[in-house]
Backbone atoms as SQL, in Angstrom:
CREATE TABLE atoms (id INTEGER PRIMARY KEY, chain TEXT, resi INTEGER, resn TEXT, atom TEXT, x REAL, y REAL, z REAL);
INSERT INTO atoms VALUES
  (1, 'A', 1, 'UNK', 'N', 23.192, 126.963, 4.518),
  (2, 'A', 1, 'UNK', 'CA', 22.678, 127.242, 5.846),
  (3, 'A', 1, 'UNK', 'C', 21.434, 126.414, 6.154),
  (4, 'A', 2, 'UNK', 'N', 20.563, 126.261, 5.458),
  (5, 'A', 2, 'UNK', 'CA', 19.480, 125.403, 5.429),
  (6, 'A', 2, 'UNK', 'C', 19.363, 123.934, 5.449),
  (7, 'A', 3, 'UNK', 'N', 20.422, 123.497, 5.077),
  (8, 'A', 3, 'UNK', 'CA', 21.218, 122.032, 5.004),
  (9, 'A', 3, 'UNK', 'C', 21.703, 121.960, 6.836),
  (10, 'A', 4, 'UNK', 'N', 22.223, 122.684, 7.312),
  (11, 'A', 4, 'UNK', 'CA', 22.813, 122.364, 8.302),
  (12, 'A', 4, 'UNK', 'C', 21.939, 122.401, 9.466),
  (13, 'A', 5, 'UNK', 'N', 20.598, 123.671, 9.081),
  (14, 'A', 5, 'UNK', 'CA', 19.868, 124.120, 10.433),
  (15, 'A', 5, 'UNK', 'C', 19.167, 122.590, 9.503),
  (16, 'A', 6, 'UNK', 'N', 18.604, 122.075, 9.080),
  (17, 'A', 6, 'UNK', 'CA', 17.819, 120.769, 9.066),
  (18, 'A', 6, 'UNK', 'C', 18.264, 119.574, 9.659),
  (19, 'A', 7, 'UNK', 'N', 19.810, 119.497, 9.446),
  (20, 'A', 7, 'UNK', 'CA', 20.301, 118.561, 10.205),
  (21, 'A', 7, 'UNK', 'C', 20.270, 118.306, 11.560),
  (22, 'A', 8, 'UNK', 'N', 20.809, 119.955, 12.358),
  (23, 'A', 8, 'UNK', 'CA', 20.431, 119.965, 13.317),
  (24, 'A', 8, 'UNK', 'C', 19.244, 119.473, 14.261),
  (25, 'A', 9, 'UNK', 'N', 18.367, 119.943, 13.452),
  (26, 'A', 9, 'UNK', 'CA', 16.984, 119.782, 13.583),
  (27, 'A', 9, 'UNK', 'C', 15.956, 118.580, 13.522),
  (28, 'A', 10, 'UNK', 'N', 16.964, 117.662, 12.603),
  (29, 'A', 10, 'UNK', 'CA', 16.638, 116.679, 12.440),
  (30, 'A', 10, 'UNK', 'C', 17.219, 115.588, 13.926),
  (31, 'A', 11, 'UNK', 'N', 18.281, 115.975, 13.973),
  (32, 'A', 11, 'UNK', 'CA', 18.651, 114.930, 14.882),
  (33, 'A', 11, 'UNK', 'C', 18.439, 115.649, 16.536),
  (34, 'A', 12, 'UNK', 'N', 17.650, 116.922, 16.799),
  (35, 'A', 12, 'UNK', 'CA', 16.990, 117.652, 18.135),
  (36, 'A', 12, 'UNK', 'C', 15.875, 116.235, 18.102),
  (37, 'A', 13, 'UNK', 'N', 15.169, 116.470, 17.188),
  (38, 'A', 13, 'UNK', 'CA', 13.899, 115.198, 16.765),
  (39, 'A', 13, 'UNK', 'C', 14.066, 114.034, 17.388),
  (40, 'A', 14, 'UNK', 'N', 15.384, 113.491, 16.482),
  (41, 'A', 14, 'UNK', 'CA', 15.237, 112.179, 17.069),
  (42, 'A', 14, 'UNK', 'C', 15.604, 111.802, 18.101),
  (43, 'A', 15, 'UNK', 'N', 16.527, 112.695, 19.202),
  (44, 'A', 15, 'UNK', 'CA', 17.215, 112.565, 20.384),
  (45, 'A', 15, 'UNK', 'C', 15.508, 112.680, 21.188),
  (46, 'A', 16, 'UNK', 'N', 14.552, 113.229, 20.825),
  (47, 'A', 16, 'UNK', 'CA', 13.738, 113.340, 21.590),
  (48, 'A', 16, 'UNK', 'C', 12.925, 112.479, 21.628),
  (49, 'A', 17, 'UNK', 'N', 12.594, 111.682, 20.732),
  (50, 'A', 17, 'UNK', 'CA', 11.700, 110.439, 20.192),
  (51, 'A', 17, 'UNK', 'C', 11.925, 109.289, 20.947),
  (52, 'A', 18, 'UNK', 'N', 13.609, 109.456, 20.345),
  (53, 'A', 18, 'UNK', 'CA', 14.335, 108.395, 21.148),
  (54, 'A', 18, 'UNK', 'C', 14.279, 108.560, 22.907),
  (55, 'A', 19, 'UNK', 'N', 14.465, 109.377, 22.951),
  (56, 'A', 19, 'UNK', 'CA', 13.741, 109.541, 25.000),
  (57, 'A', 19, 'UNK', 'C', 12.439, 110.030, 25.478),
  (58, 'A', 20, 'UNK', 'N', 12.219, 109.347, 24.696),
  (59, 'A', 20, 'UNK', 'CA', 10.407, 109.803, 25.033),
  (60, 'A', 20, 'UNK', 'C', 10.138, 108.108, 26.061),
  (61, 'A', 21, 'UNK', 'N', 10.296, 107.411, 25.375),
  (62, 'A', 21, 'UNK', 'CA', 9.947, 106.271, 26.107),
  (63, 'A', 21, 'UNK', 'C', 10.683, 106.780, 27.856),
  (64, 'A', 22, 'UNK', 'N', 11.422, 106.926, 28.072),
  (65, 'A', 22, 'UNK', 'CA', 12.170, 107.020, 29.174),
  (66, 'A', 22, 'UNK', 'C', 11.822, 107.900, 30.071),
  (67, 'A', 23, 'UNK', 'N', 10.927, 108.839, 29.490),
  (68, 'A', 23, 'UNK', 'CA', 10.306, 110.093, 30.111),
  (69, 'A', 23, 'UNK', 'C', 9.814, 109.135, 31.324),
  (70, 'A', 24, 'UNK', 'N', 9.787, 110.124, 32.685),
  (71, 'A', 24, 'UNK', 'CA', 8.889, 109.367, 34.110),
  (72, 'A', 24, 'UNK', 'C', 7.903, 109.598, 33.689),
  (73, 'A', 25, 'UNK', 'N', 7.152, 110.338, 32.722),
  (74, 'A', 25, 'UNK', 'CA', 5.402, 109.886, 32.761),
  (75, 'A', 25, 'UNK', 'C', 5.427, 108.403, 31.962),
  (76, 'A', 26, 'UNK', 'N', 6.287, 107.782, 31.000),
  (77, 'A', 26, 'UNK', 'CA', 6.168, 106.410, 30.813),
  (78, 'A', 26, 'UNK', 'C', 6.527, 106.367, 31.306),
  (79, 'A', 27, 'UNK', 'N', 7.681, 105.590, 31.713),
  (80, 'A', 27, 'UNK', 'CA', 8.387, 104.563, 32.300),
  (81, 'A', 27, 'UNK', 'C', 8.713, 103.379, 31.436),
  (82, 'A', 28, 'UNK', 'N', 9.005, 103.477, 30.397),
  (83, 'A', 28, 'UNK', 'CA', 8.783, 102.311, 29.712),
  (84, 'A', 28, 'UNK', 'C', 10.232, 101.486, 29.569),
  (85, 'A', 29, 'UNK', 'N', 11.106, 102.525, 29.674),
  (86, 'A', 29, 'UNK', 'CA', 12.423, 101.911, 29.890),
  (87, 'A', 29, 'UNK', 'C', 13.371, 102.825, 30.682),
  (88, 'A', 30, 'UNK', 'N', 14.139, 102.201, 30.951),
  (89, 'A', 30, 'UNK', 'CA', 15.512, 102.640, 31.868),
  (90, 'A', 30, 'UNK', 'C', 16.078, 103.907, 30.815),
  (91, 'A', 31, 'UNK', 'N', 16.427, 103.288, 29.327),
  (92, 'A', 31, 'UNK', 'CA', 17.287, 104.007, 28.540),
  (93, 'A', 31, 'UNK', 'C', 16.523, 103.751, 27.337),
  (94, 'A', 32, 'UNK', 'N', 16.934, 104.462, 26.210),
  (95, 'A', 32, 'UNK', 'CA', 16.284, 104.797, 24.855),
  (96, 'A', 32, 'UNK', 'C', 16.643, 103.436, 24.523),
  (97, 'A', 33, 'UNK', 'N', 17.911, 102.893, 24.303),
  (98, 'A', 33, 'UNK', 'CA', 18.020, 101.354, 23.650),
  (99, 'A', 33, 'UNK', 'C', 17.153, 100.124, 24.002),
  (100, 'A', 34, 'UNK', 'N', 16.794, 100.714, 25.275),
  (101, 'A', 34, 'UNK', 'CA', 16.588, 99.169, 26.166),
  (102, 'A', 34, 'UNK', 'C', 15.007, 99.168, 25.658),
  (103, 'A', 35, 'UNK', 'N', 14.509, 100.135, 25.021),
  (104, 'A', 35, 'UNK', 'CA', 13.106, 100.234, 24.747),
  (105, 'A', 35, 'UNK', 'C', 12.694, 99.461, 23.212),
  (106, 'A', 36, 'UNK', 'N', 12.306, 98.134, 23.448),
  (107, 'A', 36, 'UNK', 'CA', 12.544, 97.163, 22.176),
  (108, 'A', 36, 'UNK', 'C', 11.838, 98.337, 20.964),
  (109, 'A', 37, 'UNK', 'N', 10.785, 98.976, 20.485),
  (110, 'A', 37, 'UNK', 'CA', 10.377, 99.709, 19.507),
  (111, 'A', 37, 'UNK', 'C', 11.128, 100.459, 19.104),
  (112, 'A', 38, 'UNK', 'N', 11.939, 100.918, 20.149),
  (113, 'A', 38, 'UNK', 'CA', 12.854, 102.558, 19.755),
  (114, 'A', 38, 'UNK', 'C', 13.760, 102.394, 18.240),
  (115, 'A', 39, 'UNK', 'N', 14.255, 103.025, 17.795),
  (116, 'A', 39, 'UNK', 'CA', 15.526, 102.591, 16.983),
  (117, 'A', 39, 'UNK', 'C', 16.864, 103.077, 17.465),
  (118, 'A', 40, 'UNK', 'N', 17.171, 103.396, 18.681),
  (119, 'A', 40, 'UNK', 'CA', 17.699, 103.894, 19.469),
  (120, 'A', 40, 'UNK', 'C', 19.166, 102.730, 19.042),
  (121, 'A', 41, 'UNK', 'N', 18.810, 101.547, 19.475),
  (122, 'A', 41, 'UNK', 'CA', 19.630, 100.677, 19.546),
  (123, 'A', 41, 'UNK', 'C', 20.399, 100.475, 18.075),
  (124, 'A', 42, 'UNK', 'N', 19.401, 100.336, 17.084),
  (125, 'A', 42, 'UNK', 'CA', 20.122, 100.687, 15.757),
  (126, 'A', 42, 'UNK', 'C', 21.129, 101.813, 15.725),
  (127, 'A', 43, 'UNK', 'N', 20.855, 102.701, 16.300),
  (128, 'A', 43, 'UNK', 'CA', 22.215, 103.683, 16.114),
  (129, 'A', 43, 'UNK', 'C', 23.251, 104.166, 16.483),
  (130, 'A', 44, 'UNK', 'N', 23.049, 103.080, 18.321),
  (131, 'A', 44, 'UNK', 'CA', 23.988, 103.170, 18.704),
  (132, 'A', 44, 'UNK', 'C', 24.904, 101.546, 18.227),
  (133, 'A', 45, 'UNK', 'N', 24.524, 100.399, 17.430),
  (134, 'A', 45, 'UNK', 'CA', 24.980, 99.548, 17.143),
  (135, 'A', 45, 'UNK', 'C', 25.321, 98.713, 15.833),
  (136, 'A', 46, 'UNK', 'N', 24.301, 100.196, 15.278),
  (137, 'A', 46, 'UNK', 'CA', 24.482, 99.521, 13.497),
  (138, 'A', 46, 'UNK', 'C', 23.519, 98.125, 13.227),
  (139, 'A', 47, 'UNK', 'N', 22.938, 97.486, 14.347),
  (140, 'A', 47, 'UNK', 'CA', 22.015, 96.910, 13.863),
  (141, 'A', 47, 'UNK', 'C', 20.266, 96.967, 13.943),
  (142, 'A', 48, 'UNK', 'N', 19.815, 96.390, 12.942),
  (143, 'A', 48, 'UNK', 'CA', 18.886, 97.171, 12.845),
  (144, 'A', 48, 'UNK', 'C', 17.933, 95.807, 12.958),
  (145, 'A', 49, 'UNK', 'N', 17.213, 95.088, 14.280),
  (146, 'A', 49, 'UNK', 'CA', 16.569, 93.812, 14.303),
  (147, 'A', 49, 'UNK', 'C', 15.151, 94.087, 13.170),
  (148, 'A', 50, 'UNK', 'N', 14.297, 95.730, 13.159),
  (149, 'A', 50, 'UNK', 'CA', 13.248, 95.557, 12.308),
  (150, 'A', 50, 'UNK', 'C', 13.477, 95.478, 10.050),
  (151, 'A', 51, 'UNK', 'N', 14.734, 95.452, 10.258),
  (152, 'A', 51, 'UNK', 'CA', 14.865, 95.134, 8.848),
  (153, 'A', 51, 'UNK', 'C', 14.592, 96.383, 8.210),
  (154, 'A', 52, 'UNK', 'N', 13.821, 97.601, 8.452),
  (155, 'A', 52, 'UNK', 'CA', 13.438, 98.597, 7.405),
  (156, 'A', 52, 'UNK', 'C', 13.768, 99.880, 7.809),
  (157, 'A', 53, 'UNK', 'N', 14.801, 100.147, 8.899),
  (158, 'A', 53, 'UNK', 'CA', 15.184, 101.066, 9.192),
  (159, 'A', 53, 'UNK', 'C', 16.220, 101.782, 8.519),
  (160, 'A', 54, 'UNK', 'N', 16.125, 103.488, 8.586),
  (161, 'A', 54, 'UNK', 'CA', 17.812, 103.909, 7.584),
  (162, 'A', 54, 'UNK', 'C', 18.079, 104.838, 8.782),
  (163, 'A', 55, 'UNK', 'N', 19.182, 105.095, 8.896),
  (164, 'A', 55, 'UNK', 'CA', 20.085, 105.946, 9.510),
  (165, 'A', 55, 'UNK', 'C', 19.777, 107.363, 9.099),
  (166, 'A', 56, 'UNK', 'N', 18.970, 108.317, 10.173),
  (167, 'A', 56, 'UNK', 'CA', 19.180, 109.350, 9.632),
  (168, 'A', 56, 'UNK', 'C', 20.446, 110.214, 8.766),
  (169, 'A', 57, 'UNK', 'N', 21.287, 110.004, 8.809),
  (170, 'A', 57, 'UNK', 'CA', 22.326, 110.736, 8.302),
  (171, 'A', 57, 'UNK', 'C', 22.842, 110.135, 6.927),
  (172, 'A', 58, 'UNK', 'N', 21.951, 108.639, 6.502),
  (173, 'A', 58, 'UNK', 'CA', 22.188, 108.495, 5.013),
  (174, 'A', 58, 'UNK', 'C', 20.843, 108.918, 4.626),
  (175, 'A', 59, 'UNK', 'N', 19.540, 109.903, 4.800),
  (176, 'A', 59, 'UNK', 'CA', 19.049, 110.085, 4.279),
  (177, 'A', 59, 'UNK', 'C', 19.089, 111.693, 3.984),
  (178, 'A', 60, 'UNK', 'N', 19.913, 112.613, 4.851),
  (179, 'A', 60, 'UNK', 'CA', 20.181, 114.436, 5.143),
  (180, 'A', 60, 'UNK', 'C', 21.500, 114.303, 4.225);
């Protein structure tokens, strides 16, 4: 049970991180990908331009 509520929990996190840039008090991008810092784009594409990123779900 604790395995699964973390997972959950883990990826509430990053859905939010990931749209934080997008929030109208930034403005910083249209969409989570389009925001060059995000890792947004890594996960929706498998690539990863900063070299040191992991996929949440090979580390849960």
């Amino acid at each position: 049970m604790y395995f699964y509520t973390a997972t959950i929990n883990s990826w509430q996190k990053l859905e939010y991180i990931h749209s934080n840039p997008c929030h109208e008090r930034w403005k910083l991008a249209t969409e989570p990908s389009k925001y060059y810092y995000s890792s947004a784009l890594c996960y929706e594409t498998e690539l990863d331009d900063f070299k040191f990123l992991t996929q949440i779900n090979e580390t849960l």
